[in-house]
C-alpha positions, 0 to 999 in steps of 0.5 A, spaced: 525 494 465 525 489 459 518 488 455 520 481 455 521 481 463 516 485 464 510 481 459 513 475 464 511 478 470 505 479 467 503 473 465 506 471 472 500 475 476 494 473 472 493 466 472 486 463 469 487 456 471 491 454 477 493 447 480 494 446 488 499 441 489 497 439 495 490 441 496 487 438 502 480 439 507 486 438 513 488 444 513 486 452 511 490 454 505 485 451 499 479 454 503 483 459 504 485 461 496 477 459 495 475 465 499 479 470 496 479 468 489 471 468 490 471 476 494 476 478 489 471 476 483 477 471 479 473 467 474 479 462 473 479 455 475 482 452 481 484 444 480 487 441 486 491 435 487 491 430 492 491 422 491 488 421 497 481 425 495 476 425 490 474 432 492 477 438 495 471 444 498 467 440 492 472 441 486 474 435 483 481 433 485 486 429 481 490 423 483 497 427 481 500 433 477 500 427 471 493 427 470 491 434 470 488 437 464 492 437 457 495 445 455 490 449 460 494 449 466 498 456 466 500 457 474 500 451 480 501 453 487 505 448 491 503 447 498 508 440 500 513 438 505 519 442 503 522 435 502 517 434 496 519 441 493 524 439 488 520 433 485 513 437 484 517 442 482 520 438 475 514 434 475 511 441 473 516 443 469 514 436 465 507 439 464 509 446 462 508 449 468 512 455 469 510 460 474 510 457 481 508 459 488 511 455 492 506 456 501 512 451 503 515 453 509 522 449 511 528 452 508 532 459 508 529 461 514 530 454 518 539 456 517 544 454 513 541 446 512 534 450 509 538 456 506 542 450 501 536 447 499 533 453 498 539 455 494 538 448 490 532 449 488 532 456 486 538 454 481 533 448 478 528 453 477 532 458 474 534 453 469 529 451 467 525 458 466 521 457 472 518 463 476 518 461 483 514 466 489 516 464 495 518 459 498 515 461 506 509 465 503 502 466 502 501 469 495 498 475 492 491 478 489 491 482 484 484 486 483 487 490 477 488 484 474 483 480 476 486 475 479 487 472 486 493 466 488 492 468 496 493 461 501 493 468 507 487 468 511 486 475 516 484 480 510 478 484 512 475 489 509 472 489 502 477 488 496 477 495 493 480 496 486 484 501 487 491 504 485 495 503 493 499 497 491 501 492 498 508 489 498 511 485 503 516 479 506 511 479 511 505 475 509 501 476 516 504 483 517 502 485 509 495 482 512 493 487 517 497 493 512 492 491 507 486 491 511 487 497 514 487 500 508 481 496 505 478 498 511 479 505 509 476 505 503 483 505 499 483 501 494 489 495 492 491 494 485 496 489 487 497 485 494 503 481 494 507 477 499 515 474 497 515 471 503 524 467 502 524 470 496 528 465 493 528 468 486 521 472 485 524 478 489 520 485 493 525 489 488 522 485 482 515 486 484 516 494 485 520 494 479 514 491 475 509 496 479 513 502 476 512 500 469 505 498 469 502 503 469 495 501 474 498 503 480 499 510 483 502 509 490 508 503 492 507 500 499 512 495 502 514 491 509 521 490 508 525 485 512 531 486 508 533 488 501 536 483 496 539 487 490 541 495 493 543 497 486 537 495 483 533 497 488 536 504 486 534 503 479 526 502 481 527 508 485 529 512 479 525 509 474 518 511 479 522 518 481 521 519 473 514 517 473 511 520 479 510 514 484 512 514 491 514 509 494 514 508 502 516 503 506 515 500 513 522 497 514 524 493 521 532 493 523 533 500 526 535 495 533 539 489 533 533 485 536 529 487 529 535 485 525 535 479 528 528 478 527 528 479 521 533 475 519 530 469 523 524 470 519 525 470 512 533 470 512 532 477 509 540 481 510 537 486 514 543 491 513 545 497 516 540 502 519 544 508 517 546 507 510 539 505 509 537 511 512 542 515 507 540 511 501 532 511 502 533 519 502 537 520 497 533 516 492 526 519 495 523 513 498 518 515 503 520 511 510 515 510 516 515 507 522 508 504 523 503 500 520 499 506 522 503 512 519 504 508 512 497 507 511 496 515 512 501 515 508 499 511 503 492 515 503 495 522 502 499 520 496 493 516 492 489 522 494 492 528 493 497 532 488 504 534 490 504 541 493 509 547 491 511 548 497 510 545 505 506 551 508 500 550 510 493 553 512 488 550 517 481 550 519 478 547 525 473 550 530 476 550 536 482 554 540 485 548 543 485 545 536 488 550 533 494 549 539 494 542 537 495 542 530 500 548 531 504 544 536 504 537 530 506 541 525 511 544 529 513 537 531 514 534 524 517 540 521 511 544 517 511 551 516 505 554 519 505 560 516 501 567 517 496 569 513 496 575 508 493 581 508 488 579 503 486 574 507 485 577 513 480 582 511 476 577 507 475 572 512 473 579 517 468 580 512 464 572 513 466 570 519 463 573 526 465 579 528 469 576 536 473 570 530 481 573 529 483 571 522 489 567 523 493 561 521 492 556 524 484 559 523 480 558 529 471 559 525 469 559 533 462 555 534 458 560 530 463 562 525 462 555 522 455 555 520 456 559 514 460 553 510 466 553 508 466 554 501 467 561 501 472 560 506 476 555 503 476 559 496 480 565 501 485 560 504 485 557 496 487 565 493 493 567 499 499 566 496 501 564 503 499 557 503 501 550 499 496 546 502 489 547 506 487 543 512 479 545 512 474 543 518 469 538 516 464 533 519 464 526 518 457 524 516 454 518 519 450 516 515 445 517 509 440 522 514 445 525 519 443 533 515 448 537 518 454 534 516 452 532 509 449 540 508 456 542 511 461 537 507 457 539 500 458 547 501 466 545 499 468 537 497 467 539 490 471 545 491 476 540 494 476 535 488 478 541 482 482 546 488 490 547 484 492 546 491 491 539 496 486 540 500 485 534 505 479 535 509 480 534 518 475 531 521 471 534 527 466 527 529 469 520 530 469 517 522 465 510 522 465 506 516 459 510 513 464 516 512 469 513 510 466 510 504 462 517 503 469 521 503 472 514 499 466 517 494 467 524 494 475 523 490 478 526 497 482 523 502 481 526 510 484 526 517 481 521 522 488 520 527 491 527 526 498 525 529 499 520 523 496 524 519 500 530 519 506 525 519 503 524 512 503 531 510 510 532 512 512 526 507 508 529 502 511 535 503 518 532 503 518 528 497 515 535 493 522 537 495 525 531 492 520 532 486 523 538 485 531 537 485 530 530 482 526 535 476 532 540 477 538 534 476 535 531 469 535 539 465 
């Protein structure tokens, strides 16, 4: 990406002084950009526009865009009838205004009539400097630049800084993404949804994430791809950089095509072909809104393994069936354990436990800890990965799980290995914070989450033969 392209969008993402053409009490979106600009921490100031109000939500309102402050405004968010667009647009330019989120809905996802007027507007924009976000789109927050342009209104959860960004076509979808993520104590750097993409495309913003450096995992919701070859050249920029990037992408059926299309005019394009070109540039597909979340969680949280074979621990027999058949499943090696290991955990665990893998502690075997455990499972040369018990606390004086979880988390931090814990107890809020706290991500939903584990194995693989093809 070029230092200048890359410095505009920069500056596109961290506005400080924010007109709302538009800005009304009528309806939701200015109260809507209020709240998350307050849950965000942005320090910025809004300046709404209405001719009709003296005040917006208690802000002072001015009677046009000609009125608006001399030289402060730096971002402008237009919420008008899409046959106003074009001249709010150039009223803006006028007063310097260049970086533009356009809510409006009305144009490609309308059909041909909408498709050409968005056209138009997008040439204007283009000459005359101006980057434009959307039209048909709820905005973004970016808490690792402390900024929040976000019209949506269905993100729970606390606003976490973190290092998992959100990208979507879908605002409502990219909602319920983002919020469970939140609500799994995984924090966002940058939330952002592209809506139409008439110029400012998901592309441009993964291509910006790549090269900013605040961001570890890349998650998008895709209707569509506007630009193949550039999306193969983000996919080798965040390959060389050690940045998944995984992707929730509708149109495997015709229904799905057509919905994608009908919505946002996104070209949802040939399902095999993707398939082909997101495997050959390592970019992780899922099939859920749950399985990208788990997936998102691993990556954030754990370093690539060596190889795929792993090594788990529960207390129960029938567990250790369930997981072998998930594992299975989802094509991870389950291997023996070595020898090493077998006579070691004889020598801790009680006399009627079969050192095995899957490792079965049995409901005394359990009581001494995992410390020691982990550390044998850890040494066996058998195993890349380690899946070890764990009781989900819930809460500040639930003893037992607390006192277990302390006998091996701080192992797991600084183990070479990735070690994800599995979680024997239901997980509340409190837990999820807690193991948030502790620097290591957890098994909740182990379908999903094996899911994610076979992900992380295979772009390991890839890692490795991208690696192989630069030497």
């Amino acid at each position: 990406m070029k230092h200048t392209a890359y410095k505009r969008m920069k500056r596109f993402f961290s506005p400080r002084h924010i007109a709302v053409v538009g800005a009304t009490a009528k309806n939701q979106w200015f109260s809507n950009l209020m709240e998350y600009a307050s849950r965000s921490g942005f320090k910025g100031s809004f300046y709404p526009v209405n001719p009709k109000a003296a005040e917006v939500k208690g802000i002072k309102a001015y009677p046009s865009i000609g009125e608006l402050p001399n030289g402060i405004i730096d971002f402008a968010v237009v919420i008008v009838k899409s046959t106003l667009v074009p001249g709010v647009i150039e009223e803006l330019r006028h007063r310097g205004v260049r970086d533009v989120l356009l809510i409006s809905s009305g144009f490609a996802e309308m059909g041909r009539e909408g498709a050409a007027k968005q056209d138009r507007l997008k040439r204007y924009c283009e000459d005359n400097d101006i980057l434009l976000m959307g039209p048909n789109c709820l905005g973004f927050i970016n808490l690792s630049g402390g900024a929040s342009v976000f019209a949506g209104g269905s993100v729970e959860g606390e606003l976490l800084q973190g290092d998992i960004a959100v990208i979507g076509q879908s605002g409502a979808t990219t909602e319920i993404i983002t919020s469970k993520l939140l609500k799994r104590s995984l924090g966002i750097s940058l939330y952002a949804t592209t809506g139409n993409e008439a110029m400012l495309t998901t592309e441009d913003c993964m291509e910006y994430l790549v090269h900013d450096g605040g961001t570890r995992v890349i998650t998008a919701f895709m209707e569509g791809f506007r630009d193949i070859p550039r999306m193969k050249e983000v996919a080798i920029a965040a390959a060389e950089r050690l940045l998944p990037i995984i992707i929730l992408k509708v149109g495997r059926s015709e229904k799905g095509r057509q919905a994608a299309s009908s919505h946002t005019g996104a070209l949802a394009g040939n399902d095999e072909v993707m398939e082909g070109f997101f495997s050959q540039y390592g970019i992780i597909r899922v099939d859920s809104i749950e399985e990208l979340v788990e997936t998102a969680g691993i990556f954030s949280r754990c370093k690539l393994p060596e190889g795929g074979r792993i090594g788990i621990c529960t207390l129960s027999g029938g567990l250790c069936g369930l997981y072998a058949d998930l594992c299975a499943r989802h094509g991870i090696l389950v291997p023996g354990l070595s020898e090493k290991s077998v006579a070691s955990l004889r020598a801790v665990l009680p006399e009627f436990a079969q050192p095995d893998n899957p490792l079965d502690l049995t409901g005394s075997g359990f009581w001494g800890g995992m410390g020691e455990i982990l550390t044998i499972l850890l040494d066996d040369e058998n195993l890349d990965i380690i899946v070890p018990l764990s009781f989900s606390p819930s809460g500040d004086h639930d003893d037992m799980p607390l006192k277990f979880n302390e006998t091996f988390l701080g192992l797991a931090r600084s183990a070479p290995k990735p070690v994800i814990p599995l979680t024997f107890r239901e997980v509340n809020d409190y837990a999820r914070r807690y193991y948030y706290e502790h620097g290591v991500y957890f098994i909740e939903h182990a379908e999903d989450s094996f899911k994610a584990i076979a992900h992380l194995i295979r772009y390991a693989g890839f890692q490795r033969r991208f690696k192989d093809k630069e030497k």
